[in-house]
N, C-alpha and C positions, 0 to 999 in steps of 0.2 A: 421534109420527111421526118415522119416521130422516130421518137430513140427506140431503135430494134431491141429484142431482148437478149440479142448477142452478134454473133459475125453475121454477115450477108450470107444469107441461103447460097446465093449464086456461087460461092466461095467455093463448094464442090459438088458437082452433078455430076449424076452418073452418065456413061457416054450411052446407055440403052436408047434407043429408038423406037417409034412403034405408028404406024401407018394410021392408026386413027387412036381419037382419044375421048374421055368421057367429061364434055365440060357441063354440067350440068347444075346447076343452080337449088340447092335442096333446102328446105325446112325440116321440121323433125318427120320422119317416116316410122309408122309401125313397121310394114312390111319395105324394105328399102328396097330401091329398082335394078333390078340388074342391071350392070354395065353395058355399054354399047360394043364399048371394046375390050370386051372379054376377049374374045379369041384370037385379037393380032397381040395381046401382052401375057405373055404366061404366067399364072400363079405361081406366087414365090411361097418357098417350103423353107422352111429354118432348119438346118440341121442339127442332129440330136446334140451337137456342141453350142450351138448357138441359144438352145432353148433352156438350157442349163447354165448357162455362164454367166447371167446377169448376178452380181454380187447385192448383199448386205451388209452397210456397215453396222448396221444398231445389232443385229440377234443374228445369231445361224440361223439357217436357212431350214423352214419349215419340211415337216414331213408331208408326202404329195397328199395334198387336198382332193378332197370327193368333188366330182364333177358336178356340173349342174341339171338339175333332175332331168330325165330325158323324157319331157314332154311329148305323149302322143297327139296329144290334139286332141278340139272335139271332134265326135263321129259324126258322120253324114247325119242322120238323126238328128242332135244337137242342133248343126249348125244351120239346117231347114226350118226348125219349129226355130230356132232362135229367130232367123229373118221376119218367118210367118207370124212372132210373137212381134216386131218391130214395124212390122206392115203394117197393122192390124190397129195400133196405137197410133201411128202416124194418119190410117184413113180415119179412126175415129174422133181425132184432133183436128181434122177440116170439116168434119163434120157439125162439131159443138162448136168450130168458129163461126161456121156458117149461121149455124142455128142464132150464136150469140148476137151476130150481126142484125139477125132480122128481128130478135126479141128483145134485146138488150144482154147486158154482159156485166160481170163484176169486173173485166179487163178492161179499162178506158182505151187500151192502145186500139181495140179494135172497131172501135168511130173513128177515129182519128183528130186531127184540131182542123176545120175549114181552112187553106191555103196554105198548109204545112206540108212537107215530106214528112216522111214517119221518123223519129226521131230513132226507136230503135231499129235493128236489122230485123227482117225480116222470119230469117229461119231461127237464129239464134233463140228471137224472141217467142217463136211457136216450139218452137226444144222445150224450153223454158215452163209456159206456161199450158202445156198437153200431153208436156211427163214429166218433166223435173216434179211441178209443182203435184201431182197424182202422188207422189212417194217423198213429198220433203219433208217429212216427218222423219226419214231415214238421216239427217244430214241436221247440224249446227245446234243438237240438243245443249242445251246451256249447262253447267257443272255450277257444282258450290262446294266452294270449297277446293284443297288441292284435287290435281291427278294423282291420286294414291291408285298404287297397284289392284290393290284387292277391296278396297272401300271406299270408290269413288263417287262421290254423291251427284245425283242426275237429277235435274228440275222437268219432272213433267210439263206438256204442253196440251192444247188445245184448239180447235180451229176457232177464230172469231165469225161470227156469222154473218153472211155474205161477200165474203173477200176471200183471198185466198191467203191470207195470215194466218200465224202460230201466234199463240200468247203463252206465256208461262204458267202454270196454275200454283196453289199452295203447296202442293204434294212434290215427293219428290223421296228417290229409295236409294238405296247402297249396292254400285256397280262391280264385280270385276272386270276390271278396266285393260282389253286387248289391242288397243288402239294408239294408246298416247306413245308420243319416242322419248317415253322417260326408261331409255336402256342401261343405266344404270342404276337407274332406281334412286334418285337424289331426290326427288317428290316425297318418297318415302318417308326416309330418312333425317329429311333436313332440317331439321329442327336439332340434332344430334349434329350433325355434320358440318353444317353449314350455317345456321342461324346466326352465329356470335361473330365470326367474320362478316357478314352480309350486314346487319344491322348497328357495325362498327362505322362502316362504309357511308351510311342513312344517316350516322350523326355530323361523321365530319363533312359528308360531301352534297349534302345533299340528295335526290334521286334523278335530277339532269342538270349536267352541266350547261343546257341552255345555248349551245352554239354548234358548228361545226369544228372540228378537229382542226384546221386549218389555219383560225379566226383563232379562238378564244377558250373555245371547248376541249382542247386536251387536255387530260388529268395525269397526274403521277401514277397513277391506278393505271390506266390505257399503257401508257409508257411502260408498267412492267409486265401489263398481258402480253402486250406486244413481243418482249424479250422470253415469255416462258411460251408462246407460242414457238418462234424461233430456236430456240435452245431443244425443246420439244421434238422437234421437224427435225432438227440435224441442217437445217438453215440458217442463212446470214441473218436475215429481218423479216420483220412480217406487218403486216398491217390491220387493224381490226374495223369491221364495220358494223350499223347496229342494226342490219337484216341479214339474213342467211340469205334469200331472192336474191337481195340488193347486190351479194357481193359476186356472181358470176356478171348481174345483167350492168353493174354498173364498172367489170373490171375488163370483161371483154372486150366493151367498144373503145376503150383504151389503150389497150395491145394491138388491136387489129384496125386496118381501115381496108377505106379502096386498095387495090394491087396487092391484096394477102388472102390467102388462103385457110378458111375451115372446115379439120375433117373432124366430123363431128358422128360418136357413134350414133346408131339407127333410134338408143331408147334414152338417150341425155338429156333432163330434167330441163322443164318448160324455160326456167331459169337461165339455161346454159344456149338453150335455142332464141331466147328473146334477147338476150347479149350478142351473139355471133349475128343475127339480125338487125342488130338497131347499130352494128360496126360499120358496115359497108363493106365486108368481106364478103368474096365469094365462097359459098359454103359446097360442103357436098358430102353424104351422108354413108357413112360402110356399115355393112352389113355388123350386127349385135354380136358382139364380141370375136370379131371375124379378123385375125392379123392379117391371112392371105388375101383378104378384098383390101384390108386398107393398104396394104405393100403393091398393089393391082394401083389403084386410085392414085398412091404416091409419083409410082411412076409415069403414067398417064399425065396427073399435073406437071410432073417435073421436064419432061419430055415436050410437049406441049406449050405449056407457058400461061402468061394470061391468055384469056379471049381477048381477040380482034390482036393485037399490039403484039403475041406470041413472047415477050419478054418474061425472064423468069420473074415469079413470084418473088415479093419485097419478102414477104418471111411465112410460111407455113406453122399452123397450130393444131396438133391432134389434143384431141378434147374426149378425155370417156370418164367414168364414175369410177368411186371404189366399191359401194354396195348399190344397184337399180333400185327405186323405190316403190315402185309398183313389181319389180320380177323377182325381189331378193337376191339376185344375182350376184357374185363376185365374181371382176373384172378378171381378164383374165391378162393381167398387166403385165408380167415377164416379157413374154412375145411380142407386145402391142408397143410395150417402151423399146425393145431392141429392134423391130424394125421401123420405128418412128427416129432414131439414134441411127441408122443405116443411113436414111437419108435427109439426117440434118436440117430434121424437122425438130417441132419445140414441143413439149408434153406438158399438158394439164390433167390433173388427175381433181376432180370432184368429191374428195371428202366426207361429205354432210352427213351420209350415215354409217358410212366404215370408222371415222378419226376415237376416239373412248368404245369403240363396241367390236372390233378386229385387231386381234395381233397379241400376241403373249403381255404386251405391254399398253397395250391400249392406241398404239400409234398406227392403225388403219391399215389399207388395203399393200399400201408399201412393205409395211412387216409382216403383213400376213403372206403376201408374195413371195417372197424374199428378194424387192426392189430396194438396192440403194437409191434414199431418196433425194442423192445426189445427180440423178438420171429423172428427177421429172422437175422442170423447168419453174412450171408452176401451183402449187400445192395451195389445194380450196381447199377449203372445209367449214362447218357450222358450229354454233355453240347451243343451239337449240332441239341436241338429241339427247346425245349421253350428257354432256354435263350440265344439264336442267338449268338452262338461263335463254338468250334468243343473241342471233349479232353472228355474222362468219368472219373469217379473216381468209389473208392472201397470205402465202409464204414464201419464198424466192431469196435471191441475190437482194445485195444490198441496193443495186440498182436497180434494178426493176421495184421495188417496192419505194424507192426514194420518187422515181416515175409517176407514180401508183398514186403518190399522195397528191402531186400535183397536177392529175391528171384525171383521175376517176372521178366521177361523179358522184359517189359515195363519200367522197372523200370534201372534195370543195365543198360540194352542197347540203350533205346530207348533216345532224344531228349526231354529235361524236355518243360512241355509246354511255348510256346511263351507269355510274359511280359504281349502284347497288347490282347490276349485271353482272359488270367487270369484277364486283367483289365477289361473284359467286361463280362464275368462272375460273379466277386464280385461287378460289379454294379449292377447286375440285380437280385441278389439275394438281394441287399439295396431293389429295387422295391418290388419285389415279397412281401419280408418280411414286407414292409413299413419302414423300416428304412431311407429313404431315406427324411420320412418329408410330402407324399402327398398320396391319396391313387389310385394314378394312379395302383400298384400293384394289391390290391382287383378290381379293373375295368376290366384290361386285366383277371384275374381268371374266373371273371361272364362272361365275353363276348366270351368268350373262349369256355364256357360252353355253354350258350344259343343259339349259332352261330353252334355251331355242334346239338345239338340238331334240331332246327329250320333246318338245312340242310336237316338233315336223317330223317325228319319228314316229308317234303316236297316230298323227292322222296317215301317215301314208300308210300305215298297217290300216287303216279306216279303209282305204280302196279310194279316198280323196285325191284329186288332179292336183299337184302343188307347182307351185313354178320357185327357182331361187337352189337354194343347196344347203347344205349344210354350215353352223357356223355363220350364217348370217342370221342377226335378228329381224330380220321382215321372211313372213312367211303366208304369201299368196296361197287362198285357195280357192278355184276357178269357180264360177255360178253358172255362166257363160248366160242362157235364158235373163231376161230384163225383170220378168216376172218374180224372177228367185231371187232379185235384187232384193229388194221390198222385202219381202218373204223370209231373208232370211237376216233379214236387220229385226224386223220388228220379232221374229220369234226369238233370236238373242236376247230381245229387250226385255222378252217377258219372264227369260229364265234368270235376270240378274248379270246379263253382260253387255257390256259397252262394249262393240265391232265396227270398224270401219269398212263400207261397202263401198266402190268405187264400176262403173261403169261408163260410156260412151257419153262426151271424148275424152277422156281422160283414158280411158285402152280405145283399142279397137273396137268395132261394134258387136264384134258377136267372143270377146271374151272383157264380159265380167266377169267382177271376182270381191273375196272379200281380202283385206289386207288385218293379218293379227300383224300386231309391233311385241315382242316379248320383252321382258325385263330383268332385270337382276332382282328384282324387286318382289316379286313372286317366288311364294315359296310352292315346293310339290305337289302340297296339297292345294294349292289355289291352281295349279294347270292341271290336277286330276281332276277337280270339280268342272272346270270351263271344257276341258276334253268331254266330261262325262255327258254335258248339258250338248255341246256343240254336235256329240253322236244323235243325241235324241233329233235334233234340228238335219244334219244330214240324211238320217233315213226318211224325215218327213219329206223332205224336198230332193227325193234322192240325188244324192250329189257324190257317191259311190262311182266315179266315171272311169276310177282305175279299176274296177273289179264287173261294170256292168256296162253295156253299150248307150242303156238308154237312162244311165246314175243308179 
């Protein structure tokens, strides 16, 4: 049995019962399934004592936060021409196969090799190449140069002829840049900030230590991100790895195996779904930021037990974000950690875009909450938002992360993070923290803040559908139509802004959207400009969906 991350689940259940229960086997769900046995387990209600009591030790406890925006939806309207817009591409894409088949093709895949199966998938590969490739001009435009907020230099491309390739060309213009998660604007700046720490790093240490962490590759440098992580957290230890992905997909299947349990919210980053997958836990999905489903689900499993064998679960892990990266969301973690702590289940909170960009102090979803983050079990997070470098770490008990090294896969196998990383990581957390002497840290926190606010305040007066809240820097706004994918990437491009446009699968099918990241880094007059351009673009494409039925 691997070392649990504390006492045996079994150690106290509740004496509840319930006639049927919902064992069910989940991957990530847009829309999650209703429960089967909803009706023999009553939803549990937190009382107004219970939803207040969850303490902080780092900061008092925030003033009540704006909810998150209460999306209508799209209109019948919409979500028709959206279909019929998806139909329409999908018949025309069997079409030109067809055609390509009998005429020939710039796609080799579709001759195939005499006495092979097809090496690729089937449908993957028709997505791919009958609409990905119609609009990938929208997606992987190459930069030169930093991600600077408001002058980020963008390499034109071109199609090569006869294939479905982009080339680079000579040209190439000055972007304001909506897209990149440089949240607090360290791209900017870094040359001021950060430079002389970082290229300190480049003399002594070179730019990889060439090994895994494990072996050969730990540095003095790793060893004290590690402690200013932990110290940070209000944690024993921590561990650092050198992918953000890497550190859910490679720390999950480590905690968890056969006979454990993941409840994993409905919209929890691919990262956190391909970890709780590649574990061997039985997973099962609640409803998007739902306590009463997951308190429903808790006791269903607890009640129940495993499948076939009915024995309790070795140990249960609720798993949700601190900010959604496609919904801008903040978690709604009070309630979610207090009845996760009812039943003696273990909390992971996901990081990566709340840790430097949430919380009076830069310390994420917890502070912004007002979650002692002595109450979640295990604390993700990334280094590849706010503080402009790449690599996440694990934060926990001294045990669990002493586990962690000799168990993760990140950890044996992977390549200890790069010297010059870690140099710019433990500068930024000197900023962040103020240790550094100035309070340029508190500056980029507020401005961070006020700059997405001031954003998603603008367009919603626009009549624009936004998903997410206030206070968070990711601020979705819905395209839903495939068509206005394209449409309104490339009409951003031509007014001078770099947008990130994201649709199916990566949402659902019938909501696209475009995803702004905002920055500390931007000043007023650079999101009065991007507002002023992004109106001219929304009444082309009317995208008005909160003030008209049809945008």
């Amino acid at each position: 049995r691997p070392a649990d991350l504390g006492p045996s689940l079994g150690a106290e259940m509740p004496a509840t019962r319930s006639s049927s229960s919902a064992r069910r086997r989940s991957t990530r769900a847009l829309s999650p399934p209703a429960s089967p046995g909803a009706a023999s387990v009553p939803a549990a209600v937190l009382s107004p004592e219970e939803t207040s009591s969850v303490s902080h030790a780092a900061a008092p406890a925030p003033a009540p936060r704006e909810q998150a925006h209460d999306s209508e939806g799209p209109t019948a309207f919409v979500v028709l021409t959206t279909y019929f817009a998806y139909a329409m591409l999908v018949l025309m894409g069997h079409i030109r196969d067809f055609l390509g088949r009998m005429a020939g093709s710039r796609y080799r895949v579709l001759n195939g090799v005499k006495g092979y199966a097809p090496l690729l998938q089937d449908w993957e590969n028709f997505y791919t190449r009958r609409l990905y490739h119609r609009i990938q001009d929208c997606w992987n435009r190459p930069i030169k140069g930093p991600p600077f907020s408001a002058t980020m230099e963008v390499i034109d491309r071109r199609p090569v002829p006869r294939t479905y390739q982009l080339e680079p060309t000579e040209k190439s213009g000055k972007f304001l840049n909506l897209g990149s998660y440089n949240y607090l604007g360290f791209a900017d700046d870094w040359v001021e900030s950060c430079r002389g720490a970082v290229m300190k790093a480049v003399d002594q240490f070179s730019v990889s230590s060439c090994s895994s962490a494990v072996d050969i590759g730990l540095t003095s440098l790793q060893t004290e991100l590690e402690a200013n992580v932990a110290g940070f957290l209000g944690k024993e230890a921590a561990i650092v790895y050198s992918m953000g992905y890497g550190t859910n997909a490679a720390s999950i299947p480590a905690l968890m195996g056969p006979g454990t349990l993941i409840l994993s919210d409905a919209l929890n980053h691919a990262s956190i779904v391909n970890g709780a997958r590649h574990s061997g836990a039985t997973i099962r999905v609640f409803r998007h930021n739902n306590p009463a489903h997951l308190e429903q689900l808790l006791r269903e499993a607890i009640v129940a037990g495993q499948p076939l064998t009915r024995r309790p679960w070795r140990k249960v892990l609720v798993v949700v974000e601190g900010v959604y990266s496609m919904e801008g969301e903040i978690a709604d973690l009070k309630p979610l950690v207090r009845v996760a702590k009812r039943y003696k289940a273990y909390v992971m909170v996901d990081e990566a875009h709340s840790i430097g960009a949430l919380g009076k102090t830069g310390r994420g979803a917890c502070e912004h909450c007002g979650v002692d983050t002595a109450d979640v079990d295990v604390m993700m997070g990334t280094f590849t938002k706010s503080y402009g470098a790449m690599g996440g770490y694990i934060a926990g008990s001294k045990e669990l992360i002493d586990y962690l090294r000799q168990n993760s896969s990140g950890s044996v196998y992977g390549t200890a993070m790069s010297p010059v990383v870690v140099a710019q990581v433990l500068r930024a957390f000197e900023i962040i923290d103020g240790r550094d002497g100035t309070d340029r840290g508190a500056r980029k926190l507020q401005a961070i803040k006020d700059n997405a606010n001031y954003f998603r305040s603008r367009l919603e007066d626009m009549g624009c559908e936004l998903l997410g809240q206030q206070d968070s820097p990711v601020v979705p706004l819905m395209l839903y139509n495939p068509g206005k994918i394209a449409a309104f990437s490339r009409e951003c491009y031509k007014r001078g802004l770099a947008v990130v446009v994201v649709g199916f699968p990566a949402t659902s099918l019938i909501e696209s959207r475009t995803r702004f990241c905002i920055s500390a880094g931007h000043t007023r007059e650079d999101l009065d400009l991007a507002l002023e351009r992004i109106e001219e673009v929304v009444d082309l494409l009317r995208l008005r969906y909160r003030k008209r039925w049809m945008g």
